[in-house]
PDB file with SEQRES, HELIX, SHEET and CRYST1 records, atoms N, CA, C and O in Angstrom:
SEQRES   1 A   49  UNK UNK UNK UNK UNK UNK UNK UNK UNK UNK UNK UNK UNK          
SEQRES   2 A   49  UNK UNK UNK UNK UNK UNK UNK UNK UNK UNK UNK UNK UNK          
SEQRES   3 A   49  UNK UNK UNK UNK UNK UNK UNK UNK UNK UNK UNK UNK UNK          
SEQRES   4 A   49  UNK UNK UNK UNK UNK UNK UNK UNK UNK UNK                      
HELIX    1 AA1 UNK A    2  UNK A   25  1                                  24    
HELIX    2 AA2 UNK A   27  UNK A   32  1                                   6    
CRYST1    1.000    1.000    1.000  90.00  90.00  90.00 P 1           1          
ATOM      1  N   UNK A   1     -92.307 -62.322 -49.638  1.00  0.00           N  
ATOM      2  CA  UNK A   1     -92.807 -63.065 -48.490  1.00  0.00           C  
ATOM      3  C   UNK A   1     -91.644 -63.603 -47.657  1.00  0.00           C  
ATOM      4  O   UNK A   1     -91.643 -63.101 -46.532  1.00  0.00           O  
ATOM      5  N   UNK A   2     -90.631 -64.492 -47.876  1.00  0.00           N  
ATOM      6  CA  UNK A   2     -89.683 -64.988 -47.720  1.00  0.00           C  
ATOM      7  C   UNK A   2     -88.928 -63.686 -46.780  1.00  0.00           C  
ATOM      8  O   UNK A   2     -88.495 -63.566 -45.634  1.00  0.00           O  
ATOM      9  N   UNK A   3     -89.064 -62.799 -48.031  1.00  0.00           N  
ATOM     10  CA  UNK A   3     -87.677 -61.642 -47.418  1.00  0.00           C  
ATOM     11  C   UNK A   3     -88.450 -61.075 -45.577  1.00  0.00           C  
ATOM     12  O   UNK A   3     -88.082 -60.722 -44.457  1.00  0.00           O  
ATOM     13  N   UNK A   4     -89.680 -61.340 -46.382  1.00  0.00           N  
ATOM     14  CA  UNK A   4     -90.283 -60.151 -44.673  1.00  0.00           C  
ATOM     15  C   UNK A   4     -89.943 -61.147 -43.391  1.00  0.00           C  
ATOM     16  O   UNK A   4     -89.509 -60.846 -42.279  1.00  0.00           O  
ATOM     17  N   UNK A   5     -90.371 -62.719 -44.063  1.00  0.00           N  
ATOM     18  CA  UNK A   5     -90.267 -63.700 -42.617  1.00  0.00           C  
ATOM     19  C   UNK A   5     -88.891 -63.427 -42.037  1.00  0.00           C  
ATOM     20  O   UNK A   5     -88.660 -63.399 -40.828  1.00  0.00           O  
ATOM     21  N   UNK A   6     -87.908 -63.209 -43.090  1.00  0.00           N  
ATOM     22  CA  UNK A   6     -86.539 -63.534 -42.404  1.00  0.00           C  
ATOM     23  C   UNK A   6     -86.507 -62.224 -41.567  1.00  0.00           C  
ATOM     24  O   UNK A   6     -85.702 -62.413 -40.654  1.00  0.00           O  
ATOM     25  N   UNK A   7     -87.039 -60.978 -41.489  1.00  0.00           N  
ATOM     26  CA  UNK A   7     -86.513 -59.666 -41.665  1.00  0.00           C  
ATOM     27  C   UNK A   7     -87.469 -59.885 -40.258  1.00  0.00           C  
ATOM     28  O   UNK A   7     -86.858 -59.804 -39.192  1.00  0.00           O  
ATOM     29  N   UNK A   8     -88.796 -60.132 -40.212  1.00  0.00           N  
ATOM     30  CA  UNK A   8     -89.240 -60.481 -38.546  1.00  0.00           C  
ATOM     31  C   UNK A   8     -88.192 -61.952 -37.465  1.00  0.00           C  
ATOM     32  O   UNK A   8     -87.887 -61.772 -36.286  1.00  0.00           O  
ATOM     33  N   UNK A   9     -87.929 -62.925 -38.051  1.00  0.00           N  
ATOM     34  CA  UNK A   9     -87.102 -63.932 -37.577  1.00  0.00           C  
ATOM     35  C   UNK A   9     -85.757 -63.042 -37.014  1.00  0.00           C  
ATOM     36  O   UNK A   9     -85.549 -63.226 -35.815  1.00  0.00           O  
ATOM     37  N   UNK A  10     -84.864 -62.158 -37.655  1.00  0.00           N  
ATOM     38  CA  UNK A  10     -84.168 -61.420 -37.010  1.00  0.00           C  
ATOM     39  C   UNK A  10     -84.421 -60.716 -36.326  1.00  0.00           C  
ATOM     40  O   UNK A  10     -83.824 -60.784 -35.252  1.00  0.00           O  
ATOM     41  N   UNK A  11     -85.278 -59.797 -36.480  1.00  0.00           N  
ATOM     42  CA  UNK A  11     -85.767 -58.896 -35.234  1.00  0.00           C  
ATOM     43  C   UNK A  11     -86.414 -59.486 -34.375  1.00  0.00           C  
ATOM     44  O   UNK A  11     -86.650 -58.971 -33.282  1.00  0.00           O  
ATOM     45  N   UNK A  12     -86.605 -60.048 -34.535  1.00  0.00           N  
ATOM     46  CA  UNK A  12     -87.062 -61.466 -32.846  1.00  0.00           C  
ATOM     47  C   UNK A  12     -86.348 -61.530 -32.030  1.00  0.00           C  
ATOM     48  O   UNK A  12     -86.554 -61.408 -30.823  1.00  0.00           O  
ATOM     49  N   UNK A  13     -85.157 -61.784 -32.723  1.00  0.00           N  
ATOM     50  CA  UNK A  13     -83.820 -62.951 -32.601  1.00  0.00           C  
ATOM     51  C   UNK A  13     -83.024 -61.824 -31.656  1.00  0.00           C  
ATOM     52  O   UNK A  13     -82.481 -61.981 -30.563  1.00  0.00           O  
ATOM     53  N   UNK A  14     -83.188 -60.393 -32.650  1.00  0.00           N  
ATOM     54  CA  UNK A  14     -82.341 -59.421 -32.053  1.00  0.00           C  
ATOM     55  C   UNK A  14     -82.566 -59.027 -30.762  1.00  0.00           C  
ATOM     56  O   UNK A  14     -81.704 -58.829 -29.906  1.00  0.00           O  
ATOM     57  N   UNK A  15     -84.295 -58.872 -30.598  1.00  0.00           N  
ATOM     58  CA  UNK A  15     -84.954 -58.424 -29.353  1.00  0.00           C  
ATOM     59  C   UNK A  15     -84.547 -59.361 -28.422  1.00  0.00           C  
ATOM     60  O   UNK A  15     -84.054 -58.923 -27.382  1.00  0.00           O  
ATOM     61  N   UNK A  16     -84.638 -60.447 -28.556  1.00  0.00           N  
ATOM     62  CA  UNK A  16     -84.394 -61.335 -27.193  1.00  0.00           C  
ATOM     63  C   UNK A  16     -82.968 -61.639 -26.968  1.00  0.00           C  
ATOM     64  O   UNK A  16     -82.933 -62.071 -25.816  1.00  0.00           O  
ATOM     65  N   UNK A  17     -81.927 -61.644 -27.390  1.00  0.00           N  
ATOM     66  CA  UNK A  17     -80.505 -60.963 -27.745  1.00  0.00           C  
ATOM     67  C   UNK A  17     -79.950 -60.011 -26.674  1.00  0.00           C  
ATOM     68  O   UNK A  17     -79.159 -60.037 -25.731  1.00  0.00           O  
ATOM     69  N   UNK A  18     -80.830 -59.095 -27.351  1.00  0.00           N  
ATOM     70  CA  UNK A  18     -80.452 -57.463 -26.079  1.00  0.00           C  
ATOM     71  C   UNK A  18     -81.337 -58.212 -24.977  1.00  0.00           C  
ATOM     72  O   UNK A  18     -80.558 -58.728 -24.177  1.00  0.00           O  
ATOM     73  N   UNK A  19     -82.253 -58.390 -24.738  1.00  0.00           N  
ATOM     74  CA  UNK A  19     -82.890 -58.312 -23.182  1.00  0.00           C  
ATOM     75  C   UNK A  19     -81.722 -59.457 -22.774  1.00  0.00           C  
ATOM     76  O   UNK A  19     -81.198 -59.046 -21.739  1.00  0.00           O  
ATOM     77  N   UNK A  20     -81.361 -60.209 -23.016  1.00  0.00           N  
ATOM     78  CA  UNK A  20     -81.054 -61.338 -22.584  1.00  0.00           C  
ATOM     79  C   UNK A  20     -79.467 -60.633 -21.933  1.00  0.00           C  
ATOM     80  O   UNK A  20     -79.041 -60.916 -20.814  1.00  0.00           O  
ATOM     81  N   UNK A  21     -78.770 -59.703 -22.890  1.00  0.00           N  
ATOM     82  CA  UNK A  21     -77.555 -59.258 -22.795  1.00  0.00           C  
ATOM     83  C   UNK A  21     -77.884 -58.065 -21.447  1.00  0.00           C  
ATOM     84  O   UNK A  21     -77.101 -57.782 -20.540  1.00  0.00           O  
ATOM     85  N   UNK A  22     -79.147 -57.561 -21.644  1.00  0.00           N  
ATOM     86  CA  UNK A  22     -79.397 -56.422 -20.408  1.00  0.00           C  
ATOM     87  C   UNK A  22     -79.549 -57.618 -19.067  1.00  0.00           C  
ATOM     88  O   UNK A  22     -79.017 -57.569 -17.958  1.00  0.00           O  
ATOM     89  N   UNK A  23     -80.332 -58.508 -19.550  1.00  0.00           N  
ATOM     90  CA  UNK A  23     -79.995 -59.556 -18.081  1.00  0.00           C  
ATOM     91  C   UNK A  23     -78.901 -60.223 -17.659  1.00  0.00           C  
ATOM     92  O   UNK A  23     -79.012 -60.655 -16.512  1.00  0.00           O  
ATOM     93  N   UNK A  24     -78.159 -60.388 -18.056  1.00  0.00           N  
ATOM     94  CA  UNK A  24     -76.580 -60.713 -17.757  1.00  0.00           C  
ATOM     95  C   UNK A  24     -75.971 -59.431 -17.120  1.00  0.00           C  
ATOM     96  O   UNK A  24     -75.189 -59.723 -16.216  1.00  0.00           O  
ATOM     97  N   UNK A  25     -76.081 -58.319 -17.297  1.00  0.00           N  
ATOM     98  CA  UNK A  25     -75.386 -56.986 -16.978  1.00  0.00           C  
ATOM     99  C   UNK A  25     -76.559 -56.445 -15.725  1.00  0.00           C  
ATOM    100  O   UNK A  25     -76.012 -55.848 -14.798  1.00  0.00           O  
ATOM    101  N   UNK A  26     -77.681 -56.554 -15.640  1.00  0.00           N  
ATOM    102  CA  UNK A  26     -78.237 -56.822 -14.071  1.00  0.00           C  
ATOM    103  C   UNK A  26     -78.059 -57.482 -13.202  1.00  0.00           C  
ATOM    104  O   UNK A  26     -78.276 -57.225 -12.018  1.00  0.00           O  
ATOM    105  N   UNK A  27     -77.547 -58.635 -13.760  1.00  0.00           N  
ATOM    106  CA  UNK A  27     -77.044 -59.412 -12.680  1.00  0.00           C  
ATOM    107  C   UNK A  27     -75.905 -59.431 -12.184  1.00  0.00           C  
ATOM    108  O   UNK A  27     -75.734 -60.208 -11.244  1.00  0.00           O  
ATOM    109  N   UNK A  28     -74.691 -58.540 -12.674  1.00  0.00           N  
ATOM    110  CA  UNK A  28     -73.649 -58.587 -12.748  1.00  0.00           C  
ATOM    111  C   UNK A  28     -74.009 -57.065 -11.354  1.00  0.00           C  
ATOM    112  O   UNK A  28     -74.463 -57.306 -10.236  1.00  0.00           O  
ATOM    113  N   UNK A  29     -73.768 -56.095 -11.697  1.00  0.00           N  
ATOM    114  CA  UNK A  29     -74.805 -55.329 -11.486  1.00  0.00           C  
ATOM    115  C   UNK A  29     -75.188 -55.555  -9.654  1.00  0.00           C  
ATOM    116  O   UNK A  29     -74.731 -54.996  -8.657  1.00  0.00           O  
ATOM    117  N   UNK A  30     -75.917 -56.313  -9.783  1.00  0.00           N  
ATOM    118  CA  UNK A  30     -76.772 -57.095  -8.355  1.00  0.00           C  
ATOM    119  C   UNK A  30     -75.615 -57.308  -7.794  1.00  0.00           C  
ATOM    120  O   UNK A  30     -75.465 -56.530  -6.852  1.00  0.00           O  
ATOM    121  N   UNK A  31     -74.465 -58.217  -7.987  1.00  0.00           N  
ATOM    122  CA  UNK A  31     -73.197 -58.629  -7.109  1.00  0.00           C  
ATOM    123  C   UNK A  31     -72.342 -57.848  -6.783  1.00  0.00           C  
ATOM    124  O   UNK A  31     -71.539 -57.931  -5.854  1.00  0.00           O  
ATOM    125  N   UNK A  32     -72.493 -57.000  -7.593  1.00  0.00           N  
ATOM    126  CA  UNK A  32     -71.177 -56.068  -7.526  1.00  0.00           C  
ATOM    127  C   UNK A  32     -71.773 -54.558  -5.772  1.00  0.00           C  
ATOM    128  O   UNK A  32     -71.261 -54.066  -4.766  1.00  0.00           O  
ATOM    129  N   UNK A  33     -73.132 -54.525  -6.566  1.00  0.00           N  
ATOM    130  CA  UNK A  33     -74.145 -53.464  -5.558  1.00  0.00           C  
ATOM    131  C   UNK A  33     -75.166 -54.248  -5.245  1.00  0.00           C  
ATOM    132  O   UNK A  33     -76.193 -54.237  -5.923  1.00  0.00           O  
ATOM    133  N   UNK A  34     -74.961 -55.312  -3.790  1.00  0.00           N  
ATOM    134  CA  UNK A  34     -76.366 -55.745  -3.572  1.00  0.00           C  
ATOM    135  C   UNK A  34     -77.622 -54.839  -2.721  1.00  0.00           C  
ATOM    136  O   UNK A  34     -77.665 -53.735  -2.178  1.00  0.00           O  
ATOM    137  N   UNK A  35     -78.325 -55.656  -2.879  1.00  0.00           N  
ATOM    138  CA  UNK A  35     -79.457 -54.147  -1.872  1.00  0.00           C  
ATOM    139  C   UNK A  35     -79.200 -54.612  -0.489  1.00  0.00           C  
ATOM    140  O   UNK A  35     -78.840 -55.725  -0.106  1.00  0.00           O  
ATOM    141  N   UNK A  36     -79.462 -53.525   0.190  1.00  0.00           N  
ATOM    142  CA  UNK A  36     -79.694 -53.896   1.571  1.00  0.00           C  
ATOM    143  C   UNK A  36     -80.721 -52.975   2.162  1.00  0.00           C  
ATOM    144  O   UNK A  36     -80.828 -51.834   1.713  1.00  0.00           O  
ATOM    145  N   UNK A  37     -81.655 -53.495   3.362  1.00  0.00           N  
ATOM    146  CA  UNK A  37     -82.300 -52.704   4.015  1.00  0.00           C  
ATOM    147  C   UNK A  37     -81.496 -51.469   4.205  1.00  0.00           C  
ATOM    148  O   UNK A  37     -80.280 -51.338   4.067  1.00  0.00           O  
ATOM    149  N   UNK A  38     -82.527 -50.448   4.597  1.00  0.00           N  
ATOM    150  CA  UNK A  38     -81.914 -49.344   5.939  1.00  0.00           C  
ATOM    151  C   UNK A  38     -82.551 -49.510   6.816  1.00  0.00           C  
ATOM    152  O   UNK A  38     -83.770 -49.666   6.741  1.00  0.00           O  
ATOM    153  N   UNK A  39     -81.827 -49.518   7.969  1.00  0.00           N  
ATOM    154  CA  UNK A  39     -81.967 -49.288   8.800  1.00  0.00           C  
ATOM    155  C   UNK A  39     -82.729 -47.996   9.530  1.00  0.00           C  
ATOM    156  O   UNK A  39     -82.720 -46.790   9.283  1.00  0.00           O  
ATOM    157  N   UNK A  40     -83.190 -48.561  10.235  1.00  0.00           N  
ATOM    158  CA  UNK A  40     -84.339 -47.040  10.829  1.00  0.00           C  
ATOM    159  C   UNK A  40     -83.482 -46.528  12.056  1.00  0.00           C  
ATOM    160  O   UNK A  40     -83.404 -47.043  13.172  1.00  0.00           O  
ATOM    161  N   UNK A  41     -82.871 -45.413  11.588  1.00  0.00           N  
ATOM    162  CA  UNK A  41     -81.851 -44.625  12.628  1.00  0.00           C  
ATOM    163  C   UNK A  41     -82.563 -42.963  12.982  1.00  0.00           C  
ATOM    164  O   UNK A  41     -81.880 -41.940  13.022  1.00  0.00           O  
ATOM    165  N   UNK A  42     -84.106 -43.019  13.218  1.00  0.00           N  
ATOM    166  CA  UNK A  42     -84.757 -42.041  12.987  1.00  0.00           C  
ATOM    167  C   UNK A  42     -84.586 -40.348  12.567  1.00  0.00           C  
ATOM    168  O   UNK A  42     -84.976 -39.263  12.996  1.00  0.00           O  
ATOM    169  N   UNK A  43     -83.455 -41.066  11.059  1.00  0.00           N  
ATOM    170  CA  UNK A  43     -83.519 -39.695  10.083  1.00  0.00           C  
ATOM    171  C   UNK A  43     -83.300 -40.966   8.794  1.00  0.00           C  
ATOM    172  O   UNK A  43     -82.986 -42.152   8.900  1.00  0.00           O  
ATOM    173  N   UNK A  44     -83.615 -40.132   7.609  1.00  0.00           N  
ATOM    174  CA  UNK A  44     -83.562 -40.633   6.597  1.00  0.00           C  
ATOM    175  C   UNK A  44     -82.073 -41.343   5.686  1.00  0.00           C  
ATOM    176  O   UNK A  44     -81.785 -42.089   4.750  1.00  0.00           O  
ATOM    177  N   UNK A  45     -81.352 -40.325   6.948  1.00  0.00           N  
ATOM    178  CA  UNK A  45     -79.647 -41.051   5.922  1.00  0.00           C  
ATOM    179  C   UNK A  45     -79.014 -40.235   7.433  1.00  0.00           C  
ATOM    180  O   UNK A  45     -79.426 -39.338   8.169  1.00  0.00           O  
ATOM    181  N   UNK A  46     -77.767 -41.146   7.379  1.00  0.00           N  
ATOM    182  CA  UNK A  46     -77.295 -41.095   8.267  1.00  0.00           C  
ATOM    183  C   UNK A  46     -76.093 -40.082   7.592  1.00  0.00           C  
ATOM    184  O   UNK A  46     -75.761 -39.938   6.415  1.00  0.00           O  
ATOM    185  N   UNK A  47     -75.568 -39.421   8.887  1.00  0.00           N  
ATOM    186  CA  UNK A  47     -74.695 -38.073   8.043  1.00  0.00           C  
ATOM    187  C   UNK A  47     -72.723 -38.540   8.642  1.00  0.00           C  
ATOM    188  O   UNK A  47     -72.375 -38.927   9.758  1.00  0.00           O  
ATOM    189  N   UNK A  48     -71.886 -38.307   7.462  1.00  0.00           N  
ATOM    190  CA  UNK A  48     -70.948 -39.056   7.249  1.00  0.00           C  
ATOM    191  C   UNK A  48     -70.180 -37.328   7.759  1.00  0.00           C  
ATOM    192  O   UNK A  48     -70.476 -36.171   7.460  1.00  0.00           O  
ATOM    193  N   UNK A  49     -69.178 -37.904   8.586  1.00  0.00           N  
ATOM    194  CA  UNK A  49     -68.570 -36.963   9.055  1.00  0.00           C  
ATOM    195  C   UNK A  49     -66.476 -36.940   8.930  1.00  0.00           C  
ATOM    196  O   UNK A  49     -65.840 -35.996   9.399  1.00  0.00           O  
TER     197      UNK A  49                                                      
END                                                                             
């Protein structure tokens, strides 16, 4: 009984761990590449010459 609580208490622990570590690295992420509109230049991407 004991052994299983601890063995779910870690995998809890672990799961919210990683998301928490994937949310730090999205946000990092976000600053580095923020979004921006496009602009409506009536074509879909503008062509780099």
């Amino acid at each position: 009984m004991e052994k299983g609580l601890v063995i779910a208490l870690v995998g809890m622990g672990g799961t919210l761990f990683t998301l928490w570590i994937l949310t730090i690295i999205m946000d990092i992420l976000k600053k580095i590449f923020p979004y921006r509109e496009e602009e409506e230049s009536g074509g879909n991407r503008k062509e780099r010459s």
